[in-house]
mmCIF file of the C-alpha atoms, coordinates in Angstrom:
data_MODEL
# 
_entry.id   MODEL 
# 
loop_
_atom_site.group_PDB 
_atom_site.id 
_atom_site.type_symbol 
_atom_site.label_atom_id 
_atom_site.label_alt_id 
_atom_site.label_comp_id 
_atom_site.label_asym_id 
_atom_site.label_entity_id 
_atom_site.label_seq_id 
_atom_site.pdbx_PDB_ins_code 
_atom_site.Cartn_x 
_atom_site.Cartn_y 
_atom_site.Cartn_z 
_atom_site.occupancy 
_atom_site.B_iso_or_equiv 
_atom_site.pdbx_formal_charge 
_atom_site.auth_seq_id 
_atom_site.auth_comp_id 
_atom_site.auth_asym_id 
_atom_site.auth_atom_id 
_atom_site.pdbx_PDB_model_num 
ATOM 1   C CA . UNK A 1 1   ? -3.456  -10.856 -26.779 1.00 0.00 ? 1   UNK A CA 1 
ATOM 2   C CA . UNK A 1 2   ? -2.062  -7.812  -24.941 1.00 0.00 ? 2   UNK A CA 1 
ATOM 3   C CA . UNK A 1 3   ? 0.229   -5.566  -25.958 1.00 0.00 ? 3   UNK A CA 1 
ATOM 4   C CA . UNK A 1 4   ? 4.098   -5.023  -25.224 1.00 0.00 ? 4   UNK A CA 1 
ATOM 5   C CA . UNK A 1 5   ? 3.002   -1.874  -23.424 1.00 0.00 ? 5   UNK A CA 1 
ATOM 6   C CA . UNK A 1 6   ? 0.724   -3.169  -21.097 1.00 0.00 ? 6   UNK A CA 1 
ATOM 7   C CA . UNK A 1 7   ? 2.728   -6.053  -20.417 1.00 0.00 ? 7   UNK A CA 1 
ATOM 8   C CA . UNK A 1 8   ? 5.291   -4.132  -19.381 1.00 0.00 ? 8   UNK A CA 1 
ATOM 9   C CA . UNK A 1 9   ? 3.346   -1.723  -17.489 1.00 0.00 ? 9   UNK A CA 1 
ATOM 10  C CA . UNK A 1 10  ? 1.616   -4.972  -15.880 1.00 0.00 ? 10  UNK A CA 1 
ATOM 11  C CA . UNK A 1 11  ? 5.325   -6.696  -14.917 1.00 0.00 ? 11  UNK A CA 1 
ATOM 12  C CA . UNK A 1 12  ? 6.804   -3.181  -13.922 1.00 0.00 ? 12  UNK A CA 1 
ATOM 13  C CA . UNK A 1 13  ? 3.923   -1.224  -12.803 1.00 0.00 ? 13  UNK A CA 1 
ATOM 14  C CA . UNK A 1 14  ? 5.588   2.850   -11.990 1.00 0.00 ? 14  UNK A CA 1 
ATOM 15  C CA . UNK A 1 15  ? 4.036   4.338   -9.447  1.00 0.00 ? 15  UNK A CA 1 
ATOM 16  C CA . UNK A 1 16  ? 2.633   1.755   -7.382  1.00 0.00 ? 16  UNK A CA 1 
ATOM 17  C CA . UNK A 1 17  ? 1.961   2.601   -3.384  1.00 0.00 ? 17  UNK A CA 1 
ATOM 18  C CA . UNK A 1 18  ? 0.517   5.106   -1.370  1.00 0.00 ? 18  UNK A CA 1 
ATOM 19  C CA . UNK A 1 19  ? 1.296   8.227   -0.138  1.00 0.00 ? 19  UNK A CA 1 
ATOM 20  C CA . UNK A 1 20  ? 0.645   9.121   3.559   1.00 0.00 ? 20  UNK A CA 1 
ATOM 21  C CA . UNK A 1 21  ? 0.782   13.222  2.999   1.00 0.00 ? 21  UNK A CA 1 
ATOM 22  C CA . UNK A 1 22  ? -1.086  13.015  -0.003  1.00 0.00 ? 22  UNK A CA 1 
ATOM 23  C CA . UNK A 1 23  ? -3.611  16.619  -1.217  1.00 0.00 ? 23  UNK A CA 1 
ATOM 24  C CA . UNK A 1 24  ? -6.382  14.121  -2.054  1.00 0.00 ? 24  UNK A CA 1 
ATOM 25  C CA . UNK A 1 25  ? -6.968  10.228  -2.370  1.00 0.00 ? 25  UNK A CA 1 
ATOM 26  C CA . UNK A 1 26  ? -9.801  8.612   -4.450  1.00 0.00 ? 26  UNK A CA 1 
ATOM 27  C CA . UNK A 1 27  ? -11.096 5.219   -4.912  1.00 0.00 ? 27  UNK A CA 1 
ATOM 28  C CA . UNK A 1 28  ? -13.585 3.906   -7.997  1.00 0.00 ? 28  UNK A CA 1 
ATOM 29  C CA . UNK A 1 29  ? -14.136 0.703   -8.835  1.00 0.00 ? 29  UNK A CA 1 
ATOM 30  C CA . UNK A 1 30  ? -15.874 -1.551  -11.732 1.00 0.00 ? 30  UNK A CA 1 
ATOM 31  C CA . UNK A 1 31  ? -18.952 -3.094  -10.444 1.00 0.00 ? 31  UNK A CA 1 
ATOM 32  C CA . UNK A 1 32  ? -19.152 -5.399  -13.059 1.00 0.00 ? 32  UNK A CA 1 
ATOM 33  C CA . UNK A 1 33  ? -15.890 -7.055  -12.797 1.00 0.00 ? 33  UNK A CA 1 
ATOM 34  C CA . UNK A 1 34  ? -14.831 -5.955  -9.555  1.00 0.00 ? 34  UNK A CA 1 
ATOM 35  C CA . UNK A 1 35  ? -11.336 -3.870  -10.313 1.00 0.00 ? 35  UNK A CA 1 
ATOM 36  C CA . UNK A 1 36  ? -10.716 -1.631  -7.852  1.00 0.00 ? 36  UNK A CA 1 
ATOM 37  C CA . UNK A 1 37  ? -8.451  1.464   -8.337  1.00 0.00 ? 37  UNK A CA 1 
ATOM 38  C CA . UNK A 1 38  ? -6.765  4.015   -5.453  1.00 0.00 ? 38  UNK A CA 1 
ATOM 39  C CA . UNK A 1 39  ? -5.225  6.644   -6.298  1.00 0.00 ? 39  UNK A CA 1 
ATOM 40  C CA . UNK A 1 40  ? -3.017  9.501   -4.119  1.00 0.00 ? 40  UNK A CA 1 
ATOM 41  C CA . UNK A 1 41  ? -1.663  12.342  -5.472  1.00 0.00 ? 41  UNK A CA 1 
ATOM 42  C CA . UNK A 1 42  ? 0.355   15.489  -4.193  1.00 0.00 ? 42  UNK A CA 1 
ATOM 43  C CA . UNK A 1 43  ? -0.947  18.911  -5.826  1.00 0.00 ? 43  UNK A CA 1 
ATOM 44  C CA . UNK A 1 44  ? 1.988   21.644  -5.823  1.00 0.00 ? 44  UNK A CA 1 
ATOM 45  C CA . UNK A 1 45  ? 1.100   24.966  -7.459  1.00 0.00 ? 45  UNK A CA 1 
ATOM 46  C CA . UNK A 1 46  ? -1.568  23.329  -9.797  1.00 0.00 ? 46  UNK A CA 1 
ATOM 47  C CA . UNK A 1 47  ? 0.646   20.498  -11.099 1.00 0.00 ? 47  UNK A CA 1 
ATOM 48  C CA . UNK A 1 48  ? 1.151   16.875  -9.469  1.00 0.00 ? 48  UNK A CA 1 
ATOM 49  C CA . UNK A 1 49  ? 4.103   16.554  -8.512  1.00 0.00 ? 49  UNK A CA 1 
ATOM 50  C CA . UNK A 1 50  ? 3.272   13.111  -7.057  1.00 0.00 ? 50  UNK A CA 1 
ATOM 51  C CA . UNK A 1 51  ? 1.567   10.040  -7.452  1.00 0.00 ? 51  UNK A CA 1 
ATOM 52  C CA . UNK A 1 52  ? 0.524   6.361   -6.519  1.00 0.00 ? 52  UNK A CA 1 
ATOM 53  C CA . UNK A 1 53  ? -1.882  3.531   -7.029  1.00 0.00 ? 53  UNK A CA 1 
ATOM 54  C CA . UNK A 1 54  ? -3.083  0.277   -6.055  1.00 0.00 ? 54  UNK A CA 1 
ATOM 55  C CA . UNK A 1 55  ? -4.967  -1.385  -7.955  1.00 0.00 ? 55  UNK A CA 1 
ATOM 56  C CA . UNK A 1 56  ? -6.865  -5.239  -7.433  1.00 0.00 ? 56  UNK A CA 1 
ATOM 57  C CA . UNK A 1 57  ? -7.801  -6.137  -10.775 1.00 0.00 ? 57  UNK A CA 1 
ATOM 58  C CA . UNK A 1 58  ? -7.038  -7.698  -14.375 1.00 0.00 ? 58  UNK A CA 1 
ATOM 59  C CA . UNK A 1 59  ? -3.539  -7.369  -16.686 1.00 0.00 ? 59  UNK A CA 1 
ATOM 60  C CA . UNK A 1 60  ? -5.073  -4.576  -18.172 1.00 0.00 ? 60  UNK A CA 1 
ATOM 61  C CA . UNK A 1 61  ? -6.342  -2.471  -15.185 1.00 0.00 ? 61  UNK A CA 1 
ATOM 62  C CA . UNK A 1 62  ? -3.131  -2.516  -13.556 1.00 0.00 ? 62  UNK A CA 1 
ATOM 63  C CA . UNK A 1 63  ? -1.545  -1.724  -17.134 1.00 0.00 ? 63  UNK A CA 1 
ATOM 64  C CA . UNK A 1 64  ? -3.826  1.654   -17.048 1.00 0.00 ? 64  UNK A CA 1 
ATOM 65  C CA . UNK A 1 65  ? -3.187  2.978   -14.133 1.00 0.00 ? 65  UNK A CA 1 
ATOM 66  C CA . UNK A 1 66  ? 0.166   2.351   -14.158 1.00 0.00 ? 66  UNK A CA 1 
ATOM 67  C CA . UNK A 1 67  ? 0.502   4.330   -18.017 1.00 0.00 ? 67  UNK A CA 1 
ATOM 68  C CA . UNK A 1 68  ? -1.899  7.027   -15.891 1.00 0.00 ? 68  UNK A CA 1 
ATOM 69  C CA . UNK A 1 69  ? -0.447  7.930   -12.919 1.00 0.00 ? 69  UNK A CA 1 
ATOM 70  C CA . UNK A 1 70  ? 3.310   8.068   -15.334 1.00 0.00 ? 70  UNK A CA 1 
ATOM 71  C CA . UNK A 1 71  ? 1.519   10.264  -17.765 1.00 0.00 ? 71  UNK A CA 1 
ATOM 72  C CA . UNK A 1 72  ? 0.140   12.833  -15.111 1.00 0.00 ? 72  UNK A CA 1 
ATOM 73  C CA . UNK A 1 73  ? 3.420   13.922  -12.949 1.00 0.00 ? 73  UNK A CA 1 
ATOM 74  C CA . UNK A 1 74  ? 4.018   17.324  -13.435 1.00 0.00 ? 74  UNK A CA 1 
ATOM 75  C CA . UNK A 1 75  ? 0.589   17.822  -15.653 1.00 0.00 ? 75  UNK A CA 1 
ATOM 76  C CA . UNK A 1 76  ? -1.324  20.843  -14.283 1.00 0.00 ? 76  UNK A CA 1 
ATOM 77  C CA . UNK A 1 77  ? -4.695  19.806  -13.470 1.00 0.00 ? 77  UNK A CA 1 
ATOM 78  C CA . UNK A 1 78  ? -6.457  21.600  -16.302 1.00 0.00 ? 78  UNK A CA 1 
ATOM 79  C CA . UNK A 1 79  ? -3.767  19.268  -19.237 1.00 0.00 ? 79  UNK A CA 1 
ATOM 80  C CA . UNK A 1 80  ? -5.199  16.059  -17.005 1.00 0.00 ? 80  UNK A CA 1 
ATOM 81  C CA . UNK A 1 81  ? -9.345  17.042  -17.158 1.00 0.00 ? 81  UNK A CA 1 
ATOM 82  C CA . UNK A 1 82  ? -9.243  15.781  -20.852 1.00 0.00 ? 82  UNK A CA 1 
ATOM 83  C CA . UNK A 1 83  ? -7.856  12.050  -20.966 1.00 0.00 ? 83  UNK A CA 1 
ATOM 84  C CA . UNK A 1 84  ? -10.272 9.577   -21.843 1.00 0.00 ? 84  UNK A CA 1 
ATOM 85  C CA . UNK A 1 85  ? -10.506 5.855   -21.768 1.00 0.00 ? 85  UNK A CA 1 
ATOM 86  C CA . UNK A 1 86  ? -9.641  6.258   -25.546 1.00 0.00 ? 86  UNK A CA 1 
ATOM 87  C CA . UNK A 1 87  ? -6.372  8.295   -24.750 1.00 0.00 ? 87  UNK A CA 1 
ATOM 88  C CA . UNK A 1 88  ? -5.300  5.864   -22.429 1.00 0.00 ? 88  UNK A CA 1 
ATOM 89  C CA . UNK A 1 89  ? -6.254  2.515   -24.789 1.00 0.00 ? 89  UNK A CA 1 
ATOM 90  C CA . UNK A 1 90  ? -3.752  4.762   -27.577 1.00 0.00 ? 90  UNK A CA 1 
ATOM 91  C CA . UNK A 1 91  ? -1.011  4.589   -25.479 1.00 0.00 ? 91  UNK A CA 1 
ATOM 92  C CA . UNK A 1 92  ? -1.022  1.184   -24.095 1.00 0.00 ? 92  UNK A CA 1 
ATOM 93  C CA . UNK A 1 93  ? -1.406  0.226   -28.132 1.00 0.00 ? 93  UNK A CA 1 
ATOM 94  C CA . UNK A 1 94  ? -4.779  -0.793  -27.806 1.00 0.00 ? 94  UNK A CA 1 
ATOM 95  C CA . UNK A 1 95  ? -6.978  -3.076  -25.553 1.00 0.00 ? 95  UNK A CA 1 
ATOM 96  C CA . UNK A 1 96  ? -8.963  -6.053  -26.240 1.00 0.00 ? 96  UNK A CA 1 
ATOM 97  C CA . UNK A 1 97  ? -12.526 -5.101  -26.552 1.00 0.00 ? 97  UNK A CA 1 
ATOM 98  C CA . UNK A 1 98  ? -13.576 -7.756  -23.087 1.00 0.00 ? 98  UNK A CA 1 
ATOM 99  C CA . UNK A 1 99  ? -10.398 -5.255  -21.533 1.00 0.00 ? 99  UNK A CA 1 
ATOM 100 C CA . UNK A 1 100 ? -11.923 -1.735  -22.639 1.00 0.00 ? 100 UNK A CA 1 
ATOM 101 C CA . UNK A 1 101 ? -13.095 -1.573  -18.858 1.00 0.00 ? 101 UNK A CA 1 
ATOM 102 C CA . UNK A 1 102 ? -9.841  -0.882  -17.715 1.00 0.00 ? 102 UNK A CA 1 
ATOM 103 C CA . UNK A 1 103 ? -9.652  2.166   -19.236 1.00 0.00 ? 103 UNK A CA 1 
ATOM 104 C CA . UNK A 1 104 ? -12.619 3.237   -18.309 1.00 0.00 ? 104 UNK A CA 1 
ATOM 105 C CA . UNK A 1 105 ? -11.592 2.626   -14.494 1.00 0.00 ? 105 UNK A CA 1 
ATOM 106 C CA . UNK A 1 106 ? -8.706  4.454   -14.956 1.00 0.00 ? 106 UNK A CA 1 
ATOM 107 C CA . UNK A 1 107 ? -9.923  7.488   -16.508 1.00 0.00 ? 107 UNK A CA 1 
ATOM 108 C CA . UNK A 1 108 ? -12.686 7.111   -13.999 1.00 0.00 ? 108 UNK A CA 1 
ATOM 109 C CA . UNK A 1 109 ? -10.058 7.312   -11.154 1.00 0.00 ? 109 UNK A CA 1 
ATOM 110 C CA . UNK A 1 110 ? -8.372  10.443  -12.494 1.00 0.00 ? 110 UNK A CA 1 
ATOM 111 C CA . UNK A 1 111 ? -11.993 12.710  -12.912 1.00 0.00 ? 111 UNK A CA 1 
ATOM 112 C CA . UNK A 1 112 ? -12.625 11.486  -9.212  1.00 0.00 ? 112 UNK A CA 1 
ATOM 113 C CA . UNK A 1 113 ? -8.888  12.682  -7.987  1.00 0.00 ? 113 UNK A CA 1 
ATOM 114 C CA . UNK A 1 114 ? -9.067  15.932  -10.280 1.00 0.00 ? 114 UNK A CA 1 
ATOM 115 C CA . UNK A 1 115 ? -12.502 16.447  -8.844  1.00 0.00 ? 115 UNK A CA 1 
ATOM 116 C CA . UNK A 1 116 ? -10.928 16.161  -4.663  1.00 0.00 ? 116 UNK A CA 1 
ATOM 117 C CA . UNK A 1 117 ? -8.007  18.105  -5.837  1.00 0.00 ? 117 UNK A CA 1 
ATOM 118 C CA . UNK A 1 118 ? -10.476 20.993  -6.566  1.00 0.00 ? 118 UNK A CA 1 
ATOM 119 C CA . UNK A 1 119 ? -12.492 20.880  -3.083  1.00 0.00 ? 119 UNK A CA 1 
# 
């Protein structure tokens, strides 16, 4: 049903906390399931140098933002503005279709954190 890669991002979710100090914190959720997604992150000269997540939700959402919040340290955040539920669905090898709203959430998440980092 799911793939290696977001079974192992699911059983050894990277990234996972909070950070106290952090340049902005977001949080988004799915109102139709529920999922909930936080996010922290450090800004240092335009890049992230740091970040965490918690997330209350399905295999999949914790899958995504686990592959996210990998993929973006040490992006600026002009590489990050682009990644799309798509993008992320790619690199977990794919999503079942009743799962695509993980992505969504997590690419969700990001746009909300890019979109503090810039205020």
């Amino acid at each position: 049903m799911y793939s290696e890669k977001v079974l192992d991002h699911y059983r050894h979710p990277r990234n996972l906390g909070e950070i106290a100090d952090a340049t902005a914190a977001v949080e988004t959720t799915n109102p139709v399931c529920g999922d909930l997604l936080k996010l922290w992150a450090v800004e240092r000269d335009g890049c992230i140098a740091d970040v965490k997540f918690k997330v209350t939700g399905c295999i999949p959402a914790v899958a995504c933002a686990s592959w996210l919040t990998e993929m973006m340290t040490g992006k600026s955040v002009d590489e990050l503005r682009g990644v799309t539920p798509a993008e992320i669905e790619a690199a977990l090898d794919g999503l079942p279709s009743a799962s695509r709203h993980a992505s969504v959430l997590a690419s969700d998440g990001l746009k909300r954190l890019l979109q503090a980092l810039e205020s």
